[in-house]
PDB file of N, CA, C and O in Angstrom, chain B, residues numbered from 101:
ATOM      1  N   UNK B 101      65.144-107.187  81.096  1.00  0.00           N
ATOM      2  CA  UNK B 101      64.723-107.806  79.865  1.00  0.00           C
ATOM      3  C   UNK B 101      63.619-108.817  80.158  1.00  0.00           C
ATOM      4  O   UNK B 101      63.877-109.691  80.986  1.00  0.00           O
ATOM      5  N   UNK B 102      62.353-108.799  79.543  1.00  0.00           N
ATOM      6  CA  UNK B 102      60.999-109.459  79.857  1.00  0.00           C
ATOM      7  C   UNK B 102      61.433-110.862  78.856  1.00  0.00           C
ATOM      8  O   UNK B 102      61.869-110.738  77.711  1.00  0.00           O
ATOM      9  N   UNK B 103      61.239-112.040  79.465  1.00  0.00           N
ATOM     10  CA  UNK B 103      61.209-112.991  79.135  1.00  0.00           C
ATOM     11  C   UNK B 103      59.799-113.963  78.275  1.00  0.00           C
ATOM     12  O   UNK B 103      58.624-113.653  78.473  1.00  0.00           O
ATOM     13  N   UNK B 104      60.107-114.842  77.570  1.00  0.00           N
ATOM     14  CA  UNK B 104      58.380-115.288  76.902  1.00  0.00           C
ATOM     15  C   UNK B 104      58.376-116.264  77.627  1.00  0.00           C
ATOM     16  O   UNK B 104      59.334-117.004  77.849  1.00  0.00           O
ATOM     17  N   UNK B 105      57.016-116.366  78.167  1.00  0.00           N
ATOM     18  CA  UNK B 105      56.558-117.064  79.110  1.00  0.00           C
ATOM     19  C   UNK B 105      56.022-118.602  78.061  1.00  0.00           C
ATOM     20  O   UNK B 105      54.950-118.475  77.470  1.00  0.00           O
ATOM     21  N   UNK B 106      56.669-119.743  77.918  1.00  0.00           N
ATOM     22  CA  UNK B 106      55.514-120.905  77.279  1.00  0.00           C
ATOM     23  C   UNK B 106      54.428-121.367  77.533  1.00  0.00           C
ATOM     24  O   UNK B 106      54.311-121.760  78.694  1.00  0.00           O
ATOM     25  N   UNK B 107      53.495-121.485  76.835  1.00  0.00           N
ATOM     26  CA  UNK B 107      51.843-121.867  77.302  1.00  0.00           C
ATOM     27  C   UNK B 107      52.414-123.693  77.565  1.00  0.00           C
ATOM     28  O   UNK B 107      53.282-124.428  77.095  1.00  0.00           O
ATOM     29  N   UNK B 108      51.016-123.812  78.876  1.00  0.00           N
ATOM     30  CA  UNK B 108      51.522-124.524  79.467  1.00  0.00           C
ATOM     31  C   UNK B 108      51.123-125.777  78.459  1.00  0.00           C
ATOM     32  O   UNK B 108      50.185-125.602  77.682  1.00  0.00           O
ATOM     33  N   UNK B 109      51.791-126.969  78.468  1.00  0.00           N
ATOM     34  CA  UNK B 109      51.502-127.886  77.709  1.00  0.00           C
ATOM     35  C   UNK B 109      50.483-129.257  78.250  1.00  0.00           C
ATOM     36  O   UNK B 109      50.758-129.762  79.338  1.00  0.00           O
ATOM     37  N   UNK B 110      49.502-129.719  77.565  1.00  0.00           N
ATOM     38  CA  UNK B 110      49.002-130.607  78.373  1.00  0.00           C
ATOM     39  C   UNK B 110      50.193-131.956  78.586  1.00  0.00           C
ATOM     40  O   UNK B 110      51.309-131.890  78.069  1.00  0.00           O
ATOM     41  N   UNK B 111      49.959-132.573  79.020  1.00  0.00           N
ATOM     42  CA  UNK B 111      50.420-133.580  79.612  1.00  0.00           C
ATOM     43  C   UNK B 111      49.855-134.902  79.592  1.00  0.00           C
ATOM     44  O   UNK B 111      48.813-134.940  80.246  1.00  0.00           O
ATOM     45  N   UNK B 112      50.264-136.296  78.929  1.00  0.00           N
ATOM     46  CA  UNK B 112      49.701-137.140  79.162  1.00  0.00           C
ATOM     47  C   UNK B 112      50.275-138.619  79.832  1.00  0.00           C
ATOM     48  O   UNK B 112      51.372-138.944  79.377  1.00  0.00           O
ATOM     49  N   UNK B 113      49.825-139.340  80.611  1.00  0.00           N
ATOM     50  CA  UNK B 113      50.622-140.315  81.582  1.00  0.00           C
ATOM     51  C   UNK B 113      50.723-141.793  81.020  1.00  0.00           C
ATOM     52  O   UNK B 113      49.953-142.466  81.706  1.00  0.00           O
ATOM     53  N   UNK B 114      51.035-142.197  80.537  1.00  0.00           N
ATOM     54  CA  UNK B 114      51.144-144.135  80.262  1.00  0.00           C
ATOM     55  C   UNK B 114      52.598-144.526  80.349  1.00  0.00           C
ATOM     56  O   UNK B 114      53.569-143.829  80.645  1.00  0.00           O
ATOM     57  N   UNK B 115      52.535-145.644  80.065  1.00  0.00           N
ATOM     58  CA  UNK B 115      53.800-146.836  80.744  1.00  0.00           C
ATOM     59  C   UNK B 115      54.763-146.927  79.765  1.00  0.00           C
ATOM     60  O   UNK B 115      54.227-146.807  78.664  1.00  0.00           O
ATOM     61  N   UNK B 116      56.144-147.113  79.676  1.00  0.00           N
ATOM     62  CA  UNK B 116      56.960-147.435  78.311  1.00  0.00           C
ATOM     63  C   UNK B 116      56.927-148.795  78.199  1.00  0.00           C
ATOM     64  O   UNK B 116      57.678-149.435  78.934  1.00  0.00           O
ATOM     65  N   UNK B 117      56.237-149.355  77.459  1.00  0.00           N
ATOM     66  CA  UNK B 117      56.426-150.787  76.857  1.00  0.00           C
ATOM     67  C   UNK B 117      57.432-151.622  76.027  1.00  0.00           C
ATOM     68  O   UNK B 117      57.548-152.832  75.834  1.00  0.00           O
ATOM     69  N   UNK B 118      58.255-150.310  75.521  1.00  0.00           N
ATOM     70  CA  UNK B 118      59.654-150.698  74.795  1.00  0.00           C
ATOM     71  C   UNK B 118      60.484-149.771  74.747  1.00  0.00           C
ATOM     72  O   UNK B 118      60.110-148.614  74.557  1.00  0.00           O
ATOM     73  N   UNK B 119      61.603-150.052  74.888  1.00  0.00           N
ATOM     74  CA  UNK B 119      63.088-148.994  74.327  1.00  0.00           C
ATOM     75  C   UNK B 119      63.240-149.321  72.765  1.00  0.00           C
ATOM     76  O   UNK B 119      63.269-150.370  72.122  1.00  0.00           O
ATOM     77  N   UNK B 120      63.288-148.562  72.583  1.00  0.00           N
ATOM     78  CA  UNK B 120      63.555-148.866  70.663  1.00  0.00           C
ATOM     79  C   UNK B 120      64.276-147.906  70.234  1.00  0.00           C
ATOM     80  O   UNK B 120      63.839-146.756  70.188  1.00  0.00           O
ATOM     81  N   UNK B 121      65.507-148.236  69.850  1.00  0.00           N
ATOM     82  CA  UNK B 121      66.569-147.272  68.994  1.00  0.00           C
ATOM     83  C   UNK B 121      67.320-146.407  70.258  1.00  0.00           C
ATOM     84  O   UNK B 121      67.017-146.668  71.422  1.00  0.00           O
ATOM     85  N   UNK B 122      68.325-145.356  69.933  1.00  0.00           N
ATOM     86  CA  UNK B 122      68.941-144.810  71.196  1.00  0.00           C
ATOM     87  C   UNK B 122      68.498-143.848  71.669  1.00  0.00           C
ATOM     88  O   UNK B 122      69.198-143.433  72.592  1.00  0.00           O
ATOM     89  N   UNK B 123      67.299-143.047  71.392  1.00  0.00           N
ATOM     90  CA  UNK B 123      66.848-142.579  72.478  1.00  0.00           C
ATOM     91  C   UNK B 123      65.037-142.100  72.396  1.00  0.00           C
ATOM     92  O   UNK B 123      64.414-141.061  72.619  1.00  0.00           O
ATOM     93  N   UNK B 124      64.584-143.876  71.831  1.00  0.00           N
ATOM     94  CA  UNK B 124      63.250-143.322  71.441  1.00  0.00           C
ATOM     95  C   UNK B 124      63.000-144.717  72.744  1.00  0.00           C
ATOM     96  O   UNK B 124      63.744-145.563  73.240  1.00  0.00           O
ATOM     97  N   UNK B 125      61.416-144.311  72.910  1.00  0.00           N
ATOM     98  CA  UNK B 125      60.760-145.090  73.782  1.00  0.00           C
ATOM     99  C   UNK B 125      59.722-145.483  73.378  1.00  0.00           C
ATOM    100  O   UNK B 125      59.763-145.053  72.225  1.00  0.00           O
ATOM    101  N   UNK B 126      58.787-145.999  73.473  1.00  0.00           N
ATOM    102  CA  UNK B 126      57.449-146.579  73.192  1.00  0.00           C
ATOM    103  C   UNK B 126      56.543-146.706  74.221  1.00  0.00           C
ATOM    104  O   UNK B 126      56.533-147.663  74.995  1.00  0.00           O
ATOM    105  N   UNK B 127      55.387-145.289  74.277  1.00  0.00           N
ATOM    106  CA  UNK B 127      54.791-145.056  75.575  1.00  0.00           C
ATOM    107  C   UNK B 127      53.149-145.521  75.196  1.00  0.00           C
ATOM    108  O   UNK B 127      52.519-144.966  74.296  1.00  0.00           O
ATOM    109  N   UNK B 128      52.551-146.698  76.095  1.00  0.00           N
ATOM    110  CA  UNK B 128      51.023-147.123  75.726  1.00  0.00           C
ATOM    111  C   UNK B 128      50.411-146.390  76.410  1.00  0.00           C
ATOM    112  O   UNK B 128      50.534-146.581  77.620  1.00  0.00           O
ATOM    113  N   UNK B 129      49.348-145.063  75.879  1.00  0.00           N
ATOM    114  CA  UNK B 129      48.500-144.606  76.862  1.00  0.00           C
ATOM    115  C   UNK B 129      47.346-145.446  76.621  1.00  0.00           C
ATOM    116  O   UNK B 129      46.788-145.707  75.556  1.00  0.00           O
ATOM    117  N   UNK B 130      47.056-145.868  77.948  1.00  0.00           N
ATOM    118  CA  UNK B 130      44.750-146.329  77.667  1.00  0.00           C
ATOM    119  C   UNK B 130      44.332-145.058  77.887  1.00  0.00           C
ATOM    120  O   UNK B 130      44.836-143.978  78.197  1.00  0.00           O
ATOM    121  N   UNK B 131      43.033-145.599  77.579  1.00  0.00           N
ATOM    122  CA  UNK B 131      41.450-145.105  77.693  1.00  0.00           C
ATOM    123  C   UNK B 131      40.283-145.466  77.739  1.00  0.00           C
ATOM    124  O   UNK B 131      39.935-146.090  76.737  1.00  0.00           O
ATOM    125  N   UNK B 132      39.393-145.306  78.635  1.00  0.00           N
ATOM    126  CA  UNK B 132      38.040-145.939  78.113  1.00  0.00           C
ATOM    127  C   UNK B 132      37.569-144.925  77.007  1.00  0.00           C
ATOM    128  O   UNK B 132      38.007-143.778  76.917  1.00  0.00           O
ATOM    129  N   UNK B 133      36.628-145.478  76.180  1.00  0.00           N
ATOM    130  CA  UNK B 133      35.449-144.471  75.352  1.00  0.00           C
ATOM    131  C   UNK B 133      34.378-145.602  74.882  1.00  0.00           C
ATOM    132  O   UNK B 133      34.641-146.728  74.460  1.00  0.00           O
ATOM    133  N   UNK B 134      32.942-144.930  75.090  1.00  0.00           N
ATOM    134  CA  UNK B 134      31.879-145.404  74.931  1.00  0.00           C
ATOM    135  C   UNK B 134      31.020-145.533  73.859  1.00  0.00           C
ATOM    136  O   UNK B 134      30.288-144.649  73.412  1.00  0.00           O
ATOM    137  N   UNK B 135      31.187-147.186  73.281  1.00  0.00           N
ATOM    138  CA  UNK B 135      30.316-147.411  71.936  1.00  0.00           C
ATOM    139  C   UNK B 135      29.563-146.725  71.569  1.00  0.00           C
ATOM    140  O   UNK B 135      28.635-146.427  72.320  1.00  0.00           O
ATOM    141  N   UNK B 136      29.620-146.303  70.552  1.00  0.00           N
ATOM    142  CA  UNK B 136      28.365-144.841  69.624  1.00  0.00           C
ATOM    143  C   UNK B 136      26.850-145.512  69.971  1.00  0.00           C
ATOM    144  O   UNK B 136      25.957-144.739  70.317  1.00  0.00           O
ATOM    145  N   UNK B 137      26.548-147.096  69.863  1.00  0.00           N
ATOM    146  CA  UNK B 137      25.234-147.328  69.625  1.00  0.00           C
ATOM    147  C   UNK B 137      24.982-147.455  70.975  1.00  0.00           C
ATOM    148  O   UNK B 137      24.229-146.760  71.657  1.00  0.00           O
ATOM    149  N   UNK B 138      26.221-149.159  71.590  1.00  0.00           N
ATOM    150  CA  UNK B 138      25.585-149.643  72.340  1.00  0.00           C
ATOM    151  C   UNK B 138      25.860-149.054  73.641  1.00  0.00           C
ATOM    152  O   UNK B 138      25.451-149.615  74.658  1.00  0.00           O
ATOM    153  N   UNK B 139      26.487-148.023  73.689  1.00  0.00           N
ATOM    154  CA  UNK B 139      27.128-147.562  75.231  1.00  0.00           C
ATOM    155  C   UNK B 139      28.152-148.010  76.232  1.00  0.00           C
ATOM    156  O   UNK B 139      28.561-147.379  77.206  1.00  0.00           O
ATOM    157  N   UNK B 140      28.550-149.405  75.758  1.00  0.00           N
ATOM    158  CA  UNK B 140      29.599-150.024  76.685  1.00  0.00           C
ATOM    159  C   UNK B 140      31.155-149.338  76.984  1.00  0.00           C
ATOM    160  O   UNK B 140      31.696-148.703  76.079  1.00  0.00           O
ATOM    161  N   UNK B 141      31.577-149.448  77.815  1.00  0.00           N
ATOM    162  CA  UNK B 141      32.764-148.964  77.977  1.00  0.00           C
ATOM    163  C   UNK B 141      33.696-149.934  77.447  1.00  0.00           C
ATOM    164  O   UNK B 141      33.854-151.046  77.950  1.00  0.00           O
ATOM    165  N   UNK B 142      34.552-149.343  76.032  1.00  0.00           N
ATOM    166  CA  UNK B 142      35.675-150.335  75.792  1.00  0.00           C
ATOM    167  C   UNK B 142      37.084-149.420  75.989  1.00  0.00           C
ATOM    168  O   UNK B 142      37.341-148.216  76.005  1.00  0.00           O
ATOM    169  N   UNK B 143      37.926-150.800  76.144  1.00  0.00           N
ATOM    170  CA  UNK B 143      39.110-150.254  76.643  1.00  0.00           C
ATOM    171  C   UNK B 143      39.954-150.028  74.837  1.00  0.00           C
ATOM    172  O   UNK B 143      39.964-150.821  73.896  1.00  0.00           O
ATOM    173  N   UNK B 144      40.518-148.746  74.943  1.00  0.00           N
ATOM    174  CA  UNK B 144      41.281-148.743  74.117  1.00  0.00           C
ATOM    175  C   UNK B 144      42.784-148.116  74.047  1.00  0.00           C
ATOM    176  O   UNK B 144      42.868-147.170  74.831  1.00  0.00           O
ATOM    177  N   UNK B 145      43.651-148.293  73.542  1.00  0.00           N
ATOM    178  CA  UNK B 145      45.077-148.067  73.827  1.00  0.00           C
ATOM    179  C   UNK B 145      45.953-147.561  72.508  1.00  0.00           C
ATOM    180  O   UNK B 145      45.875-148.246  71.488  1.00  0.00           O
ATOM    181  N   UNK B 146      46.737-146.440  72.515  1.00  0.00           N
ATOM    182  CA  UNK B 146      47.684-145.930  71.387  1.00  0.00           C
ATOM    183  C   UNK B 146      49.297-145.675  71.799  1.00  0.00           C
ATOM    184  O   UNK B 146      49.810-145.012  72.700  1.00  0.00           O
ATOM    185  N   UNK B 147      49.777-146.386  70.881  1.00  0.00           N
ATOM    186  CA  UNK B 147      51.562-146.045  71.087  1.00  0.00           C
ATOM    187  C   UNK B 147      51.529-144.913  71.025  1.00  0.00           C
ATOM    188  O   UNK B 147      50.492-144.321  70.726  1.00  0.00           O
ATOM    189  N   UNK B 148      52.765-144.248  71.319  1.00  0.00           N
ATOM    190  CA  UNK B 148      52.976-143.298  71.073  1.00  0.00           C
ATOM    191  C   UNK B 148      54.857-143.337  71.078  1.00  0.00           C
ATOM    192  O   UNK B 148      55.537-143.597  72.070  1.00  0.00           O
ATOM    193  N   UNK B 149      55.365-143.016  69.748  1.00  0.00           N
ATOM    194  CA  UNK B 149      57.397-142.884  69.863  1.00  0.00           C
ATOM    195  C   UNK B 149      57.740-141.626  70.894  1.00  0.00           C
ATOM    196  O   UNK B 149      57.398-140.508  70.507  1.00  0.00           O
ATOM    197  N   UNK B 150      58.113-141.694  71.627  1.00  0.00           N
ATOM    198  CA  UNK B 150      59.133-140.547  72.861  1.00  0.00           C
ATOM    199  C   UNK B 150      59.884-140.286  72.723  1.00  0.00           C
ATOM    200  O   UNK B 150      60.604-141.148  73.227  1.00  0.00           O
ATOM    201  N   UNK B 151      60.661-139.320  72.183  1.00  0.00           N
ATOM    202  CA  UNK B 151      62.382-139.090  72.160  1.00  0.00           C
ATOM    203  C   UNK B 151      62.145-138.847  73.941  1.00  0.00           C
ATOM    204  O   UNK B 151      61.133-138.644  74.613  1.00  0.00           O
ATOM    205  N   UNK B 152      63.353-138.957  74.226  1.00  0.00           N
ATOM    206  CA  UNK B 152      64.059-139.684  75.943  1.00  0.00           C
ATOM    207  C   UNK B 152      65.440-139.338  75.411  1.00  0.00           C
ATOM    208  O   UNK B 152      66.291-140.201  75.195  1.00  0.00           O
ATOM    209  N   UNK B 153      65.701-137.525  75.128  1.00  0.00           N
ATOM    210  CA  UNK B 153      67.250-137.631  74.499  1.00  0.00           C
ATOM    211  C   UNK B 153      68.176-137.723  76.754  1.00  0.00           C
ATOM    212  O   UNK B 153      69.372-137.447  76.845  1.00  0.00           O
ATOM    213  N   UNK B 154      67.663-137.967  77.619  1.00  0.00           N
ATOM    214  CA  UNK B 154      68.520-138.130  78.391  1.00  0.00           C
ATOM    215  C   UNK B 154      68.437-139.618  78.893  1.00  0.00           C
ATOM    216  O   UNK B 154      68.804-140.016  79.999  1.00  0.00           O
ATOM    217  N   UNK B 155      67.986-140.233  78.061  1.00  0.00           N
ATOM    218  CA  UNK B 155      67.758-141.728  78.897  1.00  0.00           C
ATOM    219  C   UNK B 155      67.449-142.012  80.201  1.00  0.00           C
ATOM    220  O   UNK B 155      68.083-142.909  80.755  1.00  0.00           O
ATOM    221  N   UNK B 156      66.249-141.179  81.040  1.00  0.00           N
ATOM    222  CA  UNK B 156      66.057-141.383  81.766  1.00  0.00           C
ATOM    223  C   UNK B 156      64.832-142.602  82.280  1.00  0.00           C
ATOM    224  O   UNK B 156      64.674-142.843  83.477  1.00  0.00           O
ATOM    225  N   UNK B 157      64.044-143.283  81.226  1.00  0.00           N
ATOM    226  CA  UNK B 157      63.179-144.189  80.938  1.00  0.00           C
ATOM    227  C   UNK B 157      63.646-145.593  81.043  1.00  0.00           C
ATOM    228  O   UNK B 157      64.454-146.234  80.371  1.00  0.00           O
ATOM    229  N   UNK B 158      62.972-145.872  81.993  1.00  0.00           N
ATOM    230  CA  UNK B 158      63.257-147.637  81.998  1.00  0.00           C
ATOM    231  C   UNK B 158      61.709-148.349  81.229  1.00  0.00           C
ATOM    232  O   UNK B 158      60.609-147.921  80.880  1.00  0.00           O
ATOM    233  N   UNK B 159      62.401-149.594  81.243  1.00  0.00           N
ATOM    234  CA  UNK B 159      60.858-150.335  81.091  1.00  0.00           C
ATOM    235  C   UNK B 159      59.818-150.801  81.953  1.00  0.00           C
ATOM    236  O   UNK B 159      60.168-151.557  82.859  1.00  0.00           O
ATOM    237  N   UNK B 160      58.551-150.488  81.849  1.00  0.00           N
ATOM    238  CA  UNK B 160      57.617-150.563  82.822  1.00  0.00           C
ATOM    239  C   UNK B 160      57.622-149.020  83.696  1.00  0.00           C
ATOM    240  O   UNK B 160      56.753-148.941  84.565  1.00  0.00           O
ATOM    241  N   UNK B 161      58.445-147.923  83.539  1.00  0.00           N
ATOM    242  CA  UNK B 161      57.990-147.080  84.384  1.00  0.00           C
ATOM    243  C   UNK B 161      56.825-146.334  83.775  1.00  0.00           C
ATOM    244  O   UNK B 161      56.223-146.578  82.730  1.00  0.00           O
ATOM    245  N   UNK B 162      56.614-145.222  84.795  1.00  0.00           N
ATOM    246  CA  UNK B 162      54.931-144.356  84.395  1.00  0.00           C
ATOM    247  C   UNK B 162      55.674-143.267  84.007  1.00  0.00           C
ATOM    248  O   UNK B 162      56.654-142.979  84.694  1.00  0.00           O
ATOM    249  N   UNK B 163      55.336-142.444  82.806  1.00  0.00           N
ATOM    250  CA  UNK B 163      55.870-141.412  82.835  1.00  0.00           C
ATOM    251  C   UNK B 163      54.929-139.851  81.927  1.00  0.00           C
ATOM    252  O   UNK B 163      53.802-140.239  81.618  1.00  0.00           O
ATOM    253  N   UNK B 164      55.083-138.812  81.629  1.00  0.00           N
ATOM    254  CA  UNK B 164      54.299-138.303  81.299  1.00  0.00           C
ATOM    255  C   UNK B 164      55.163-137.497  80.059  1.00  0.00           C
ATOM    256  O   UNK B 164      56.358-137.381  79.792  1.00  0.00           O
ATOM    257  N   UNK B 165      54.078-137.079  79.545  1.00  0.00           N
ATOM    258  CA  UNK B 165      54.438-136.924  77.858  1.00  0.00           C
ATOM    259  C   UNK B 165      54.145-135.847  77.304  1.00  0.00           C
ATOM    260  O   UNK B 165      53.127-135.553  77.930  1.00  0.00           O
ATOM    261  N   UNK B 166      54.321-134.951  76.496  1.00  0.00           N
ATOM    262  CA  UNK B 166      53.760-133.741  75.469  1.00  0.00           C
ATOM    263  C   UNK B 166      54.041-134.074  74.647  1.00  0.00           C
ATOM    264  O   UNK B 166      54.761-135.036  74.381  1.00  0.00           O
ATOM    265  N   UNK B 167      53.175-132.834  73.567  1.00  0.00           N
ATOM    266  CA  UNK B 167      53.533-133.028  72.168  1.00  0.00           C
ATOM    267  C   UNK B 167      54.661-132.083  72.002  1.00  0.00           C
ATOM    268  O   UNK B 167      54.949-131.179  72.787  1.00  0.00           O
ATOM    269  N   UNK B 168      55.378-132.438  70.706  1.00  0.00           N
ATOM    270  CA  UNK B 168      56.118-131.300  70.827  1.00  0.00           C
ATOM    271  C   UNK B 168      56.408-131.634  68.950  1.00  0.00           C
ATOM    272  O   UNK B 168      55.755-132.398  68.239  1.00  0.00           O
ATOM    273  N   UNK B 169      57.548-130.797  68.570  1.00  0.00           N
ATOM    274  CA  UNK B 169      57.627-130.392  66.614  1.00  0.00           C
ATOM    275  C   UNK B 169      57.836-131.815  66.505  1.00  0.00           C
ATOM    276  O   UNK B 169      57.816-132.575  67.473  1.00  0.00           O
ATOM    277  N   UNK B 170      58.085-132.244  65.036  1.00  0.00           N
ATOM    278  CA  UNK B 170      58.322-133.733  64.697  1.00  0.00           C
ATOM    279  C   UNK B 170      60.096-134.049  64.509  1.00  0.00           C
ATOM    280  O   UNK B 170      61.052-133.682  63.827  1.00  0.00           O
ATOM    281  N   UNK B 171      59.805-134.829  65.441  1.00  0.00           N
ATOM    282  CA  UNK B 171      61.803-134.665  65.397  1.00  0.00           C
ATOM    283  C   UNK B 171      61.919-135.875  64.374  1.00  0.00           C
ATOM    284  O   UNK B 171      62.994-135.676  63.808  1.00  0.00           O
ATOM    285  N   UNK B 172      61.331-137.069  63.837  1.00  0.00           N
ATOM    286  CA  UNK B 172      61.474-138.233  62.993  1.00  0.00           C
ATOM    287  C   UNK B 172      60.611-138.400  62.494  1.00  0.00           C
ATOM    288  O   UNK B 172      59.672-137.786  63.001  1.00  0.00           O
ATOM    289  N   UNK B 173      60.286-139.142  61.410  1.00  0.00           N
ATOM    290  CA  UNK B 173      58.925-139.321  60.977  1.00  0.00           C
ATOM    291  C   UNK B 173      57.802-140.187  61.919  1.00  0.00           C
ATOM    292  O   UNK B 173      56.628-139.937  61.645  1.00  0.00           O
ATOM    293  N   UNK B 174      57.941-140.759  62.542  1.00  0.00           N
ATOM    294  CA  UNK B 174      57.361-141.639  63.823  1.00  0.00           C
ATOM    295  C   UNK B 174      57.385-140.495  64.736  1.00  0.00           C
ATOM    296  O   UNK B 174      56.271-140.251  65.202  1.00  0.00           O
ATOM    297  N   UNK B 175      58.420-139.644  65.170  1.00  0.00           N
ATOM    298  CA  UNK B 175      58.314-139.186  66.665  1.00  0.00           C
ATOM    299  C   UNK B 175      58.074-137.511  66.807  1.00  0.00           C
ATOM    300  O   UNK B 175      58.852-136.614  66.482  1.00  0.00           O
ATOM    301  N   UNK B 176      56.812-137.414  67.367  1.00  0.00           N
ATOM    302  CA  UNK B 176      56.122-136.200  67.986  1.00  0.00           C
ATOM    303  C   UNK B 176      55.764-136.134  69.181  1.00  0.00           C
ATOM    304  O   UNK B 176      54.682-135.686  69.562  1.00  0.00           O
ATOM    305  N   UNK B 177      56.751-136.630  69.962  1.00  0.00           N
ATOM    306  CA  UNK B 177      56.228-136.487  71.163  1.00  0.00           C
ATOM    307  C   UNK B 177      57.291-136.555  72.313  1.00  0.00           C
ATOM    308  O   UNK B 177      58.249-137.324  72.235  1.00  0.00           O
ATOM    309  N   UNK B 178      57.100-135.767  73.327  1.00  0.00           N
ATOM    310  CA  UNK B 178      58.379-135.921  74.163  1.00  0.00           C
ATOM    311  C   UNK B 178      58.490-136.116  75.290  1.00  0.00           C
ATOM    312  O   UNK B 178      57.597-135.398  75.740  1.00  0.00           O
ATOM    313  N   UNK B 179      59.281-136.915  76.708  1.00  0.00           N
ATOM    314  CA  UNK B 179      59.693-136.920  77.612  1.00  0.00           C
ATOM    315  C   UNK B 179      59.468-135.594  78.749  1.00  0.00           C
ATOM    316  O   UNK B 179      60.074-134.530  78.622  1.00  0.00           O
ATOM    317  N   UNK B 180      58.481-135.875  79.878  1.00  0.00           N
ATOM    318  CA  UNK B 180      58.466-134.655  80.386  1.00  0.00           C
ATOM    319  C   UNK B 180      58.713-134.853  81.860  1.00  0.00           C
ATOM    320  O   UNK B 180      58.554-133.816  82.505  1.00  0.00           O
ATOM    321  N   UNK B 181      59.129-136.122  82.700  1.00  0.00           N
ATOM    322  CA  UNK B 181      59.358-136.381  83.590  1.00  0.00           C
ATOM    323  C   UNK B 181      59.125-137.881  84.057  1.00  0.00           C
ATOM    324  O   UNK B 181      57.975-138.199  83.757  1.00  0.00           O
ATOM    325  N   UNK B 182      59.767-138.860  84.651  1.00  0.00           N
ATOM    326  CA  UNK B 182      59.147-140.192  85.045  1.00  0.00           C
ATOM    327  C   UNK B 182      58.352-139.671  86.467  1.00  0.00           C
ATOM    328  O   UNK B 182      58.736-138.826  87.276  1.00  0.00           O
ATOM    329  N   UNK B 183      56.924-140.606  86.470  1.00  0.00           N
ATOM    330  CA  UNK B 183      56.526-140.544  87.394  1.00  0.00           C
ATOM    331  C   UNK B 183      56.949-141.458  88.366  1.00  0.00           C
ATOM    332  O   UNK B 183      57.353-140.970  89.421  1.00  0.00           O
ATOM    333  N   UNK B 184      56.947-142.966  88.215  1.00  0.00           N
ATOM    334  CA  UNK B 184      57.240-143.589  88.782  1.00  0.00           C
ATOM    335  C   UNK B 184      57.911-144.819  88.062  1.00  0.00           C
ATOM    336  O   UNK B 184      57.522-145.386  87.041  1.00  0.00           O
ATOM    337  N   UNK B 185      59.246-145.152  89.002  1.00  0.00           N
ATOM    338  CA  UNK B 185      60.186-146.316  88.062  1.00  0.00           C
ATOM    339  C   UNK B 185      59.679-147.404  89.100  1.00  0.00           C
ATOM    340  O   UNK B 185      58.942-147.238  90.071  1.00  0.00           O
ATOM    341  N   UNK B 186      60.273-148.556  88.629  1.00  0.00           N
ATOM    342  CA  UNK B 186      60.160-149.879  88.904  1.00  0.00           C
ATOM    343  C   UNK B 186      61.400-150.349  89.904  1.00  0.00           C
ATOM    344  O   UNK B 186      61.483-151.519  90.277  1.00  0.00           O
TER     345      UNK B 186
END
């Protein structure tokens, strides 16, 4: 029996800045991107809610993220491994 293979998902890396509720997280990814006129590099940064349904997330670790269906109205996005804990 041939199995469906999932396309692979991108992946994105930032820090959990908060635990919030029982099994959501609060992950800050940065970025630079460069002023339309003047060209400077500014730093910019977006939350993002994590369901973490195994609680494996502390605070301050690195961890990496996908998108995935909308499990709450806040949360589209999910838990895909810690990179590194504290």
């Amino acid at each position: 029996m041939a199995t469906i293979e999932r396309k692979k998902l991108k992946t994105y890396r930032g820090k959990v800045e908060s635990i919030s509720g029982e099994m959501t997280i609060k992950v800050v990814l940065r970025y630079l991107t460069k002023h339309p006129k003047y060209g400077k590099m500014l730093k910019r940064s977006t939350v993002a809610h994590v369901h973490d349904a195994n609680k494996l997330a502390k605070l301050g670790d690195t961890v990496d993220i996908a998108k995935c269906r909308p499990i709450s109205k806040t949360k589209c996005w999910r838990l895909v491994r810690v990179v590194e804990g504290i």
